[in-house]
C-alpha positions in Angstrom: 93.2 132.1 80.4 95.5 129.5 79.1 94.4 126.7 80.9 94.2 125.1 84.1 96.8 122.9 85.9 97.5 121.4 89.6 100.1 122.6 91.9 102.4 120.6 93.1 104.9 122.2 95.3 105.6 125.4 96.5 108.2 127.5 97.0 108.9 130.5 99.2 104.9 131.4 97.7 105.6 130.6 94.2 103.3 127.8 93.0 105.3 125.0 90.5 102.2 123.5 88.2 101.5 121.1 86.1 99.5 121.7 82.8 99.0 119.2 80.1 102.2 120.7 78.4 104.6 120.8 81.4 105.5 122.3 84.4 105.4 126.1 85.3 106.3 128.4 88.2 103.3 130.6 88.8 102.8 133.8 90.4 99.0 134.7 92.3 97.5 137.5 91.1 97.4 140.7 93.0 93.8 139.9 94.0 94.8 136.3 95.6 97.9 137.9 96.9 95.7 140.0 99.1 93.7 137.4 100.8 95.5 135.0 102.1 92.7 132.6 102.6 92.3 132.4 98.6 96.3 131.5 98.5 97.2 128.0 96.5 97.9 125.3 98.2 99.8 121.7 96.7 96.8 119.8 95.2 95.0 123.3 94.0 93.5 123.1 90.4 94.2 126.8 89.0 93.6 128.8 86.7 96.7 130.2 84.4 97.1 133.1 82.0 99.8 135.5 81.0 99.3 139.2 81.3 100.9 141.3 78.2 104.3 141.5 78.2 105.4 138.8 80.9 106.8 135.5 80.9 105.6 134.2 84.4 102.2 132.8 84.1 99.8 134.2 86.7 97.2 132.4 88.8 93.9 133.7 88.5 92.0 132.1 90.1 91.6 128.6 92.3 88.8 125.6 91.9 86.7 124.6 94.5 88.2 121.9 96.6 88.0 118.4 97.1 89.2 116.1 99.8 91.5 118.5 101.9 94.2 117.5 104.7 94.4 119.9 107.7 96.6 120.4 110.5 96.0 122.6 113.7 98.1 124.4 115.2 97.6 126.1 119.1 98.4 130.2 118.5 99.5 131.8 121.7 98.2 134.8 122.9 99.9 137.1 125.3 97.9 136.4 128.2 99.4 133.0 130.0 97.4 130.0 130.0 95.4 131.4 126.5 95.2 131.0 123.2 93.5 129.9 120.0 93.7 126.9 117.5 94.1 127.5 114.1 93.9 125.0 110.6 96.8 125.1 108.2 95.7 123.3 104.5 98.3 121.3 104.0 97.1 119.7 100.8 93.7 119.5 99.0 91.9 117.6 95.9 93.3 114.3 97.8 92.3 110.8 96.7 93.9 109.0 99.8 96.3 109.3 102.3 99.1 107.4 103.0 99.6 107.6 106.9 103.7 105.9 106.9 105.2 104.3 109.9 108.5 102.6 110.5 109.0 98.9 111.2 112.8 99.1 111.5 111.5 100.8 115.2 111.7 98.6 118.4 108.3 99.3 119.6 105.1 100.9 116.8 103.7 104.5 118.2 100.4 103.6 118.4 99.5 106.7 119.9 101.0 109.0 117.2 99.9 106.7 114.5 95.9 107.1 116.2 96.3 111.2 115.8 97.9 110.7 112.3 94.6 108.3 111.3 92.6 110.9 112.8 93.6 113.8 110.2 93.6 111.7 107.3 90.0 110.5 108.1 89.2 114.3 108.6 90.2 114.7 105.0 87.4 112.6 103.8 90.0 111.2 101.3 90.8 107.1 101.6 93.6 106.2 103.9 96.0 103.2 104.3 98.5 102.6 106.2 102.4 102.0 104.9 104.6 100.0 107.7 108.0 101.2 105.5 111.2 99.1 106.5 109.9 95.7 106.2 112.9 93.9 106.0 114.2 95.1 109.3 111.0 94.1 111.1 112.1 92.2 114.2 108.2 91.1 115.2 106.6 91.7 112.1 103.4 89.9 112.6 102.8 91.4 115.6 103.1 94.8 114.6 101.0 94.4 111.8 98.1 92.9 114.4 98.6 96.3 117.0 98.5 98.9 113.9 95.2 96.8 112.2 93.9 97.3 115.8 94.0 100.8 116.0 93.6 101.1 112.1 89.9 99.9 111.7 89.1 99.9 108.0 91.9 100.9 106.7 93.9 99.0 104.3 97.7 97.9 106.4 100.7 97.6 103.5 103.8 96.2 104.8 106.5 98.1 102.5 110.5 97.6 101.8 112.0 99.3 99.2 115.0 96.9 99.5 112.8 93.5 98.6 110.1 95.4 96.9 107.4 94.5 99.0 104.3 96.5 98.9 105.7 99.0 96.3 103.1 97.3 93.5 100.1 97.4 95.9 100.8 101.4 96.8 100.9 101.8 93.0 97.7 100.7 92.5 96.6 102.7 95.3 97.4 106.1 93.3 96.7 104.5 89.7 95.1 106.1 87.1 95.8 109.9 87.8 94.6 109.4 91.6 96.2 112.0 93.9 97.6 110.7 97.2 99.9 112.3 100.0 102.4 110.6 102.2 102.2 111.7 106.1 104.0 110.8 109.0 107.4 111.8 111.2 110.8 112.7 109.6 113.1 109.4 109.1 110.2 106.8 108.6 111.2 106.6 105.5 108.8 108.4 103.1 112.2 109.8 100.9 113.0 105.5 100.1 109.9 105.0 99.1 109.9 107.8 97.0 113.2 106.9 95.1 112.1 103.2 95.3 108.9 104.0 93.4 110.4 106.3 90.7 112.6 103.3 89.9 109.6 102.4 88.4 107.4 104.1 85.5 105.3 106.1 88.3 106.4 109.5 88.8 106.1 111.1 91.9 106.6 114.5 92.8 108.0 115.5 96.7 107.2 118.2 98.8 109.4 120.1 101.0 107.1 120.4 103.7 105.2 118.0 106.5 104.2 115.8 103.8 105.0 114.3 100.7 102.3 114.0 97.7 102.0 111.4 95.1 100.7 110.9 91.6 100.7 109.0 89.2 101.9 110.3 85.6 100.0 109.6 83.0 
């Protein structure tokens, strides 16, 4: 073994990770490979060595996981009118979750944002709530007052990447090596406030997927 590390993207099955001297693309070893229930997922503390002879580092094996973030998903079956659900790990070892709306909308979707809070609660991780687009906010207070409503407990950040508001608060959030992910709809912004935030010393990495994960570098 050379070491361990955390994966933080993948690509077409290829784990990147990150050691404590860099970033590597990873292979799974042939026993992983064959149960795809042991398959890494973004978050995933690994195991790393090199076999004799090769360059690409393989995974050997995958820690026990922390706070994880599910999704289902309803599998057809052939017959009409049946089928199954089934959980897809979207991201694991989490330290909260960032569940991102947009205030540049006429009108919050309360009832999208209440299934969003329910699986990041279901992750067991923290979760807040980031209201991006700030500055475009036509009825700001009032917005913040429906989401706090169906939002009990959890922490409501008003963010703009154009005034900087909110940007030092979400830092904090993921200080100190904690491991967060971004969720929420395509166009809310999640991209801006990824660019915004590695304007400053913070580097965050971005997943091509449903999500988008943050952490802090050290």
């Amino acid at each position: 073994m050379i070491g361990t590390g955390r994966v933080i993207s993948l690509d077409r099955g290829y784990p990147l990770v990150k050691t404590d001297t860099g970033e590597v693309r990873a292979q799974h070893s042939i026993e992983l490979v064959k149960n795809v229930d042991l398959r890494s997922v973004v978050g995933d503390i690994v195991e790393l060595e090199f076999p004799p002879g090769q360059d690409t580092p393989l995974i050997t094996a995958i820690r026990e996981r922390g706070h994880t973030l599910h999704r289902r998903s309803l599998v057809e079956s052939r017959s009409v009118g049946s089928g199954k659900y089934e959980e897809q790990i979207l991201a694991t070892n989490i330290d909260v979750v960032f569940v991102v709306s947009s205030l540049s909308n006429r009108h919050i979707d309360v009832s999208y944002l209440e299934r969003q809070l329910v699986m990041a609660h279901e992750s067991g991780a923290d979760v807040a709530v980031v209201l991006t687009k700030a500055d475009q906010a036509k009825h700001l207070e009032q917005d913040l007052v429906a989401v706090r409503a169906c939002a009990p407990g959890c922490e409501v950040i008003a963010e703009s990447a154009v005034t900087g508001e909110g940007l030092e608060r979400i830092r904090e959030l993921v200080a100190g090596g904690r491991f967060g992910v971004l969720l929420g709809r395509s166009g809310v912004g999640k991209s801006t406030l990824i660019n915004a935030l590695l304007k400053e010393p913070d580097i965050l990495y971005k997943i091509k997927n449903q999500h988008i994960q943050l952490k802090e570098r050290r």
